[in-house]
PAZAPA-4460 file (N, C-alpha, C; in steps of 0.05 Angstrom, whole numbers, plus 32768, in hexadecimal, padded with zeros to 4 digits):
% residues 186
    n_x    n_y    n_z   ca_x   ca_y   ca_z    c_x    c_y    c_z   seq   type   mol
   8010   7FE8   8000   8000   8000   8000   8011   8019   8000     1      X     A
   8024   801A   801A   803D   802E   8011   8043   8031   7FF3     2      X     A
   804B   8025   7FE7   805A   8022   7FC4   8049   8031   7FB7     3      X     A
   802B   801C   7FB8   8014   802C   7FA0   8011   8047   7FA9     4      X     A
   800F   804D   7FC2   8006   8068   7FCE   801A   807D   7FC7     5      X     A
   8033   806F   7FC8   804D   808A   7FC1   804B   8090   7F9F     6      X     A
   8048   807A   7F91   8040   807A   7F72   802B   8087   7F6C     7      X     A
   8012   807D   7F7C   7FFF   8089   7F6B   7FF7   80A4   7F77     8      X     A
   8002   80B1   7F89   7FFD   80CD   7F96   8014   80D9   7F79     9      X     A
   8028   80D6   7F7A   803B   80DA   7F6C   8034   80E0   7F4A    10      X     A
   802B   80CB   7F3B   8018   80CA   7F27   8002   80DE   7F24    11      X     A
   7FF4   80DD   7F32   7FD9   80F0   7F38   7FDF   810D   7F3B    12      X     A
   7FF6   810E   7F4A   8001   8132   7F43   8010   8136   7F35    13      X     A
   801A   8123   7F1F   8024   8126   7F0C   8013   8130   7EF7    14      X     A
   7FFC   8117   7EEF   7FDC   8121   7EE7   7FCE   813C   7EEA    15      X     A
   7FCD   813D   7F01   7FBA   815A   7F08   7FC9   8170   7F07    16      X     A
   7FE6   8170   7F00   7FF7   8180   7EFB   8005   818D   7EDF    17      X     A
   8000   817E   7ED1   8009   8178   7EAC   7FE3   8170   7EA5    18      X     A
   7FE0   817C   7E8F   7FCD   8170   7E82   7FD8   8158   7E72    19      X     A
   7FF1   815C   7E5C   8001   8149   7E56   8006   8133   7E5F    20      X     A
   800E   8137   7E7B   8012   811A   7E86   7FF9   810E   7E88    21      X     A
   7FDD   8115   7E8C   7FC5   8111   7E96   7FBB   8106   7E7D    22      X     A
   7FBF   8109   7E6A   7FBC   80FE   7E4F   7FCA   80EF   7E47    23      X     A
   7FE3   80E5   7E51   7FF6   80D4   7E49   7FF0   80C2   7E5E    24      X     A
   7FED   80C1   7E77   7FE8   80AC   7E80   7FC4   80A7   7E84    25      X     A
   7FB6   80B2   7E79   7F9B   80AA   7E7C   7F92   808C   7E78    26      X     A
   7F9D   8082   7E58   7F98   806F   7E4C   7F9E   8050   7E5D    27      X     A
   7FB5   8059   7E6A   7FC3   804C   7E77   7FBE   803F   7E98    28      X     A
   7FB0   805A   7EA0   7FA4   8051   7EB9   7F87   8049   7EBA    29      X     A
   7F7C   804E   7E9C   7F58   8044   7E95   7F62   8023   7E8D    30      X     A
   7F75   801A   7E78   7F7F   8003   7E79   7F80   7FF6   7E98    31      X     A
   7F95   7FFF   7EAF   7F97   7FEE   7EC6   7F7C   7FEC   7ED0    32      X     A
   7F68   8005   7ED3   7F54   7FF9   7EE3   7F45   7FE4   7EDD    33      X     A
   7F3E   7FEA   7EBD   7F31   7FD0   7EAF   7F32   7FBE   7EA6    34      X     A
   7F50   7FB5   7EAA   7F59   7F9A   7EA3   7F4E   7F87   7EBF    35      X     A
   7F3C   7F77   7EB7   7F2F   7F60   7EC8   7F49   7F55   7EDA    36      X     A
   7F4F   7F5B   7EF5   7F62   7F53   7F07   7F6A   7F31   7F04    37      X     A
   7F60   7F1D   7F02   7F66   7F03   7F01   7F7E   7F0A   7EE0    38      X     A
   7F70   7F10   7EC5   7F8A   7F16   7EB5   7FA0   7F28   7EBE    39      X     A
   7F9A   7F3E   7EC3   7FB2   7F4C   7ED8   7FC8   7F38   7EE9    40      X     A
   7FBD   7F2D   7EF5   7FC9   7F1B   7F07   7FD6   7F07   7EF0    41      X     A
   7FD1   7EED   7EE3   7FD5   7EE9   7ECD   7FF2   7EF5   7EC4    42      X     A
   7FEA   7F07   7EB0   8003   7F15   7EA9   8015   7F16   7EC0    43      X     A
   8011   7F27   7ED0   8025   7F2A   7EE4   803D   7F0F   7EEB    44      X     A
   8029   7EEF   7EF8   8037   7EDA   7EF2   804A   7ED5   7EDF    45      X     A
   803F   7ED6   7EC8   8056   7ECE   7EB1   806A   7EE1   7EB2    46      X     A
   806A   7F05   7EB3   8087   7F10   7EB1   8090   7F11   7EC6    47      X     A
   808C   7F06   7EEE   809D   7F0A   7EF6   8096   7EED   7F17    48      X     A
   80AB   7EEE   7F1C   80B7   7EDB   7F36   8099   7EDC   7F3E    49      X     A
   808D   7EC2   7F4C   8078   7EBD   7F57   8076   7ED0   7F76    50      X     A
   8086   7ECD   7F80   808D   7ED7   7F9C   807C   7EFA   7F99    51      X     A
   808D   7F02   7F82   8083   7F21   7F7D   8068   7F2A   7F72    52      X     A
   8057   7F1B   7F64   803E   7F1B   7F5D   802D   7F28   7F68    53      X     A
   8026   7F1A   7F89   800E   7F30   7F95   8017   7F50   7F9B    54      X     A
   8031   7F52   7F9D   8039   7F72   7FA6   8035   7F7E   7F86    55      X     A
   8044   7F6F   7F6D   803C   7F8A   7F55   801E   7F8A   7F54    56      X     A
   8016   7F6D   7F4F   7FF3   7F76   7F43   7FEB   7F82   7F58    57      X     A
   7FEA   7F82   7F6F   7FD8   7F97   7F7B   7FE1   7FB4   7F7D    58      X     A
   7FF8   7FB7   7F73   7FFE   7FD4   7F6F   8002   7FDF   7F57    59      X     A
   7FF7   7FCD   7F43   7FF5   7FCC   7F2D   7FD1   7FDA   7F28    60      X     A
   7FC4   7FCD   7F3B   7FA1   7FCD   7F41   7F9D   7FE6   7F4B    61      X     A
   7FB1   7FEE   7F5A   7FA2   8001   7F79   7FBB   801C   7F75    62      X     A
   7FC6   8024   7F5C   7FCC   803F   7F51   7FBE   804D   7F48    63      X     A
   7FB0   803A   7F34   7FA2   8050   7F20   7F8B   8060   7F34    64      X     A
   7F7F   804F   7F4F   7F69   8051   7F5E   7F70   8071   7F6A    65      X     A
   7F8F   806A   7F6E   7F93   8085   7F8B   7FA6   809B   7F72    66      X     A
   7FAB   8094   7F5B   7FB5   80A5   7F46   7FA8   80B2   7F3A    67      X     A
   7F83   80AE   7F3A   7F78   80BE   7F29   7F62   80D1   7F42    68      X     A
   7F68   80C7   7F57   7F58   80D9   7F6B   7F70   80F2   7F73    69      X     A
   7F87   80E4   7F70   7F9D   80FF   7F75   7F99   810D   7F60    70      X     A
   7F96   8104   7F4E   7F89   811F   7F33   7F75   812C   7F35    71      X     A
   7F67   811A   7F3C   7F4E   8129   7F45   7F50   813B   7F55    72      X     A
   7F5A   813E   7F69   7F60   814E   7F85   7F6A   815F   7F79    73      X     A
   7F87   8161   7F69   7F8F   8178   7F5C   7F84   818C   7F50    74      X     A
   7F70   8179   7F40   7F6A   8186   7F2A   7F4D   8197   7F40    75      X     A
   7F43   8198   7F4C   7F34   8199   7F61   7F37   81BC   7F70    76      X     A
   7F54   81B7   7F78   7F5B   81C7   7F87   7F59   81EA   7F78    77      X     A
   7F50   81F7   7F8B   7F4B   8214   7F80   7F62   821E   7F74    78      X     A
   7F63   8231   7F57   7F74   823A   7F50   7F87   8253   7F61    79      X     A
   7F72   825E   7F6F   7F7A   8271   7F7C   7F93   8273   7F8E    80      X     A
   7F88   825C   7F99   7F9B   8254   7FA7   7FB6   8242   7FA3    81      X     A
   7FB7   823C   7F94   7FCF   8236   7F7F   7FDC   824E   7F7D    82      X     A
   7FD5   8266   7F75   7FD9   827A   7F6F   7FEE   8287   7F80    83      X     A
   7FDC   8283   7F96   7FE6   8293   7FAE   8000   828A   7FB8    84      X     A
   8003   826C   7FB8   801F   825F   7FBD   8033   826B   7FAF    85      X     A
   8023   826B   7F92   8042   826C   7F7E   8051   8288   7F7F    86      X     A
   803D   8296   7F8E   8041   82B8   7F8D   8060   82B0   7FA5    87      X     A
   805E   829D   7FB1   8074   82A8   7FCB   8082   828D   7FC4    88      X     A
   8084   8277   7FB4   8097   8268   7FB5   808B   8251   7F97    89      X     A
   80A6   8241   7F92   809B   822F   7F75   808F   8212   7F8C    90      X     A
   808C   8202   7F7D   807D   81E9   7F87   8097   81D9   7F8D    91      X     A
   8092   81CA   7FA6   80A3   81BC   7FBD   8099   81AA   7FD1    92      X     A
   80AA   81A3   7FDA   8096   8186   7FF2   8086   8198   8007    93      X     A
   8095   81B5   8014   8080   81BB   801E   8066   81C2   801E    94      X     A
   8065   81D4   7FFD   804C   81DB   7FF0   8044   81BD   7FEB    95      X     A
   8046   81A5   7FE5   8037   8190   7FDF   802B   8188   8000    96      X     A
   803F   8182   800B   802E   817F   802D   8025   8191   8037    97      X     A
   8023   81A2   8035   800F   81BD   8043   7FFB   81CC   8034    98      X     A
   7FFC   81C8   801F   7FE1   81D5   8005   7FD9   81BD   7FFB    99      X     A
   7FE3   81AD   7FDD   7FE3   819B   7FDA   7FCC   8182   7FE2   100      X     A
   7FE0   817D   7FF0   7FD1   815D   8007   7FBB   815C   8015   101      X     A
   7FB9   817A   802B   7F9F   8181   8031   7F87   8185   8027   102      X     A
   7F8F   8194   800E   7F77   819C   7FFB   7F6F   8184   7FEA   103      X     A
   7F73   8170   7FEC   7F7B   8157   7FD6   7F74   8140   7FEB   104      X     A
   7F68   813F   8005   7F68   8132   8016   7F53   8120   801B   105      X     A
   7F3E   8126   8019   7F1F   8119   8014   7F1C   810C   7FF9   106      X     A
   7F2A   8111   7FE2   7F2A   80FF   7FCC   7F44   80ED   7FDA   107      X     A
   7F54   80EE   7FE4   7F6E   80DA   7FEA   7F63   80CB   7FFE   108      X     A
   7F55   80D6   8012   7F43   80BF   8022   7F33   80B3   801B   109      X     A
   7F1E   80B2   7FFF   7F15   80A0   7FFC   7F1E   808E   7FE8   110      X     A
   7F2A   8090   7FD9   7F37   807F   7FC2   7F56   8070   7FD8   111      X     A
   7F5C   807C   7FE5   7F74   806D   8002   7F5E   8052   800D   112      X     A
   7F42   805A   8014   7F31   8047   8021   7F2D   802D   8011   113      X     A
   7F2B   803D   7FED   7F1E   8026   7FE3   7F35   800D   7FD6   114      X     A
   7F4E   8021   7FCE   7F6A   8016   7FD5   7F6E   7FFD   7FDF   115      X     A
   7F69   8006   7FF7   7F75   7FEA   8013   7F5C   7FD0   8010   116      X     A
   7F46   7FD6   800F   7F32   7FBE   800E   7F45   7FAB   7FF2   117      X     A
   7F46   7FC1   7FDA   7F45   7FA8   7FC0   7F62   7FA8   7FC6   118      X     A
   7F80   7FB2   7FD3   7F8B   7FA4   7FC8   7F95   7F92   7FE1   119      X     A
   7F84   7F8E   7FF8   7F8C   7F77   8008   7F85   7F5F   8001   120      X     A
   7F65   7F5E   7FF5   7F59   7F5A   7FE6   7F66   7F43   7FCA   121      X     A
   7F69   7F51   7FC0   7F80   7F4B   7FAC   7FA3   7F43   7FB2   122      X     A
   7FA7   7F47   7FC2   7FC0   7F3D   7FCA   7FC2   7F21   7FD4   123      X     A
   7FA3   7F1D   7FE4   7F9B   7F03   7FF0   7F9A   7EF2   7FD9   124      X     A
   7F8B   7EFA   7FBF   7F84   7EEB   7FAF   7F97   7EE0   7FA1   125      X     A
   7FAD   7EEC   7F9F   7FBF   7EEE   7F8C   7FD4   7EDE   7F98   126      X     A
   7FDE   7EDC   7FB9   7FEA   7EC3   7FC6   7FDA   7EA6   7FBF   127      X     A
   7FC3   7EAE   7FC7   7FBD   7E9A   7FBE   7FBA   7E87   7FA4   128      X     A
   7FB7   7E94   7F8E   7FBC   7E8E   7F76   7FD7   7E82   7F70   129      X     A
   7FF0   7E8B   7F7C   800B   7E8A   7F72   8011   7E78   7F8D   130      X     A
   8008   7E77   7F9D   8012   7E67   7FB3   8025   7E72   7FBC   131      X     A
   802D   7E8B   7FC7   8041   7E9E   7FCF   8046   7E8E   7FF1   132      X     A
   8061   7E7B   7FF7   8066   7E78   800F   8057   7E97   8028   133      X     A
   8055   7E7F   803C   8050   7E91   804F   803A   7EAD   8059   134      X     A
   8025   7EA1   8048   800E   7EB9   803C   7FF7   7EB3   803F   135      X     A
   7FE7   7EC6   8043   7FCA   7EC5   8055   7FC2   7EB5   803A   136      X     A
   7FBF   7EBF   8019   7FC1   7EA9   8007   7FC2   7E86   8009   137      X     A
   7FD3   7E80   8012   7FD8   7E63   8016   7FCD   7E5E   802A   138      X     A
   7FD1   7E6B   8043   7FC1   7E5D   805B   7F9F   7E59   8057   139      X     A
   7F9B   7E6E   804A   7F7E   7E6F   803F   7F7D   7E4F   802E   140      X     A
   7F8F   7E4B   801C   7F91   7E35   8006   7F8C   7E17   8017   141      X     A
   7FA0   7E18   802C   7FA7   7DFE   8033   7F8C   7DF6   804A   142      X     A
   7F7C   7E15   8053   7F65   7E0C   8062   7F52   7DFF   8055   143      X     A
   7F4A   7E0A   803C   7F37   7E01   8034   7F3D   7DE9   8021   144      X     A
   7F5B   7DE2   801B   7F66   7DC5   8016   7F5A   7DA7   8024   145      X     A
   7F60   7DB7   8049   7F5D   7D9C   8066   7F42   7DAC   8064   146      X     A
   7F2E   7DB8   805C   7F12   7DB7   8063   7F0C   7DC3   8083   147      X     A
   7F25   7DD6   808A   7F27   7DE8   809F   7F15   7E04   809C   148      X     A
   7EFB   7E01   809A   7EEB   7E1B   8095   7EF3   7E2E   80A7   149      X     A
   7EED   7E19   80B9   7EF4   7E39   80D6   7F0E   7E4E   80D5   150      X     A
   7F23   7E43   80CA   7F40   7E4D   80C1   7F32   7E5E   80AE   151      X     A
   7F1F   7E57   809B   7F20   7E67   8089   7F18   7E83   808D   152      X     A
   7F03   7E7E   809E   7EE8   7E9A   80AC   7EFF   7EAB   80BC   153      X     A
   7F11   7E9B   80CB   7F2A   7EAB   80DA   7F37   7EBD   80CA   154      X     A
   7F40   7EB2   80B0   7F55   7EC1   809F   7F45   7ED2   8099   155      X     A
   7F24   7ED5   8091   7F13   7EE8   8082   7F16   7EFD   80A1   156      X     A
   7F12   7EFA   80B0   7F11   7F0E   80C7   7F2F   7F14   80D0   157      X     A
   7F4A   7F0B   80C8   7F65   7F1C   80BE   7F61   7F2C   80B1   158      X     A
   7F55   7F1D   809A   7F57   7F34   807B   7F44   7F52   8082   159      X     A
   7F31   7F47   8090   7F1A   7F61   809F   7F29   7F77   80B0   160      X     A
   7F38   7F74   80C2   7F48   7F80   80D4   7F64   7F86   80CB   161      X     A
   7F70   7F80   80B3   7F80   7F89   80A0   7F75   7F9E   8095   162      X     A
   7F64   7F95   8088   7F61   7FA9   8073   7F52   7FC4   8087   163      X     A
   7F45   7FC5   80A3   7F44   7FD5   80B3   7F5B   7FED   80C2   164      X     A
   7F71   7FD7   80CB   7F87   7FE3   80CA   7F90   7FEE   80B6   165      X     A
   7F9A   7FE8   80AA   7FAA   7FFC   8093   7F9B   8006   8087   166      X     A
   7F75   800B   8081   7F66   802D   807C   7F6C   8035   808F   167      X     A
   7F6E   802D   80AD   7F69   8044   80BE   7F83   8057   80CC   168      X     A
   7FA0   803E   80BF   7FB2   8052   80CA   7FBA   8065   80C0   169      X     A
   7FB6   8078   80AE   7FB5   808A   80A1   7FB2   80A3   80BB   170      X     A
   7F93   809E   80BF   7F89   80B3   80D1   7F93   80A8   80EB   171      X     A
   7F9D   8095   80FD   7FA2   809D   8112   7FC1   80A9   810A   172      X     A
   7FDA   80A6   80F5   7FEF   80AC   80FB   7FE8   80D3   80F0   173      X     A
   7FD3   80CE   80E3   7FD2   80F7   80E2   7FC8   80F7   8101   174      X     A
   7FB9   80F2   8108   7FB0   8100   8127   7FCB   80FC   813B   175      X     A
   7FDA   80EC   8132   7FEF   80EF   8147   8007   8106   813A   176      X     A
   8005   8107   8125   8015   8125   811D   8007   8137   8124   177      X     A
   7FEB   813E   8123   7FE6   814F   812E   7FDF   8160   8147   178      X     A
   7FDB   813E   8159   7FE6   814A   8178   8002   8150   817C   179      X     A
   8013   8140   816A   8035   8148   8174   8034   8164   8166   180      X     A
   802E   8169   8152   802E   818C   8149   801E   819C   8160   181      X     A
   800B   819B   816F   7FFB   81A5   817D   800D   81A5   8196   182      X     A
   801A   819A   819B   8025   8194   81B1   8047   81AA   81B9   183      X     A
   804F   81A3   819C   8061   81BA   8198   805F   81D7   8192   184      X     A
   8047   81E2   818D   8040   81F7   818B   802F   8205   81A8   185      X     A
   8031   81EE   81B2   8021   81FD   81D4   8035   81FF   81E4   186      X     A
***
């Protein structure tokens, strides 16, 4: 989720930044969404090491998701205020984390939410398909191999509280920057 998230934030203000680029990669990110994920996966197998499979295809799946809402957000954000930045400085990590990110925040929270469901989602599926040692994939495989249902309902309520955790640490690690900022300014 880190990877796709640094890519497709990255992508997306590339997009909402260049019309050019937004046109050059359009085709490309309407292709990833709509390629039916089982072929996705598919391909993926044949060009590379089994081991690596569930990490590209699902970051292969879950860019275009958080790449075209960071466009969105860009493209979103008031001109004015664009304006106003560029009057006192050019574009930089702090104008991206302090204008940027905030204003771009409610589209990145929900396409971040829908993110984590499909690509845990898909990561599961995709161990399991390839038989990736050591993976909620296989254990899932080998339960329903020995006719272990209950293992199986277990792993579905991992995958539940996974995919809970990582939507929700987002907002507790901002609320803890923002009591440690709050904290330093009192």
């Amino acid at each position: 989720m880190a990877v796709s998230t640094v890519i497709g934030v990255a992508l997306g203000l590339l997009q909402g930044m260049s019309r050019f680029l937004r046109n050059l990669f359009t085709p490309l990110m309407i292709f990833l969404r709509s390629l039916p994920m089982i072929v996705l996966i598919v391909i993926v197998m044949v060009v590379v090491k089994y081991r690596y499979v569930p990490v590209i295809a699902s970051t292969m799946i879950v860019v275009p998701i958080i790449s075209e809402a960071t466009c969105e957000g860009c493209l979103r954000i008031d001109r004015e205020l664009i304006d106003v930045y560029r009057m006192n400085s050019g574009f930089n990590l702090r104008i991206l984390w302090s204008v940027y990110l905030p204003l771009m925040a409610g589209y990145l929270r929900q396409a971040y939410i829908n993110a984590v469901g499909m690509g845990v989602k898909l990561a599961v599926t995709t161990e399991y398909l390839v038989q990736t040692k050591e993976s909620l994939g296989k254990a899932v495989h080998s339960s329903i191999y020995f006719s272990d249902y209950q293992d199986v309902y277990a792993y579905a309520l991992v995958m539940i509280l996974l995919v809970l955790l990582v939507s929700e640490m987002p907002v507790w690690i901002g609320r803890a920057v923002s009591r440690a900022a709050g904290k330093q300014t009192a």
